[in-house]
Steps between C-alpha positions, in 0.01 A plus 500: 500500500691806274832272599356151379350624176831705405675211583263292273575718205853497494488136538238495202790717327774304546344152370411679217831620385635151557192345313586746226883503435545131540702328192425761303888540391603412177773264413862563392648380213737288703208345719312421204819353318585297832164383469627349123753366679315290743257403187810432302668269754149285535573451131797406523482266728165335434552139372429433157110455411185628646707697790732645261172635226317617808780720625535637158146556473513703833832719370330568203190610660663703722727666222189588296327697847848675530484609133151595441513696856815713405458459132517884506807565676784341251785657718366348800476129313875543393572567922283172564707283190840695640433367851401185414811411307672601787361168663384302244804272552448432859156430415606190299773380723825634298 
């Protein structure tokens, strides 16, 4: 019975550090910028019209939740734009 119920606990104990520290890691600058990338790219290569406004719609979007969530870390935005220029061509098929 001691066996089975110290058993149980450390079972209990390790589901709860996995149900704790899951995706709880923050970004880099070059996984966010990549992330431009594969917005920039949808742009790019949306035809003209309705596809082309929506995909613009969704960069924008997404540019404004980058900005307002690290609008207090400047040297960290200049790391996301420096990163992103890095593969901003690619993105657009040059």
């Amino acid at each position: 019975m001691k066996k089975s119920i110290g058993t149980f606990f450390i079972i209990l104990s390790c589901g709860m550090l996995i149900a704790c520290g899951g995706d709880k890691k923050e970004k880099t600058a070059a996984e966010i910028a990549a992330e431009w990338c594969e917005l920039n790219g949808k742009v790019a290569k949306a035809a003209e019209g309705a596809e082309k406004e929506a995909a613009r719609e969704a960069i924008k979007k997404w540019e404004n939740e980058i900005e307002a969530k690290y609008k207090d870390n400047e040297a960290f935005i200049k790391e996301i734009q420096n990163e992103a220029e890095k593969c901003e061509g690619a993105s657009e098929g040059r």
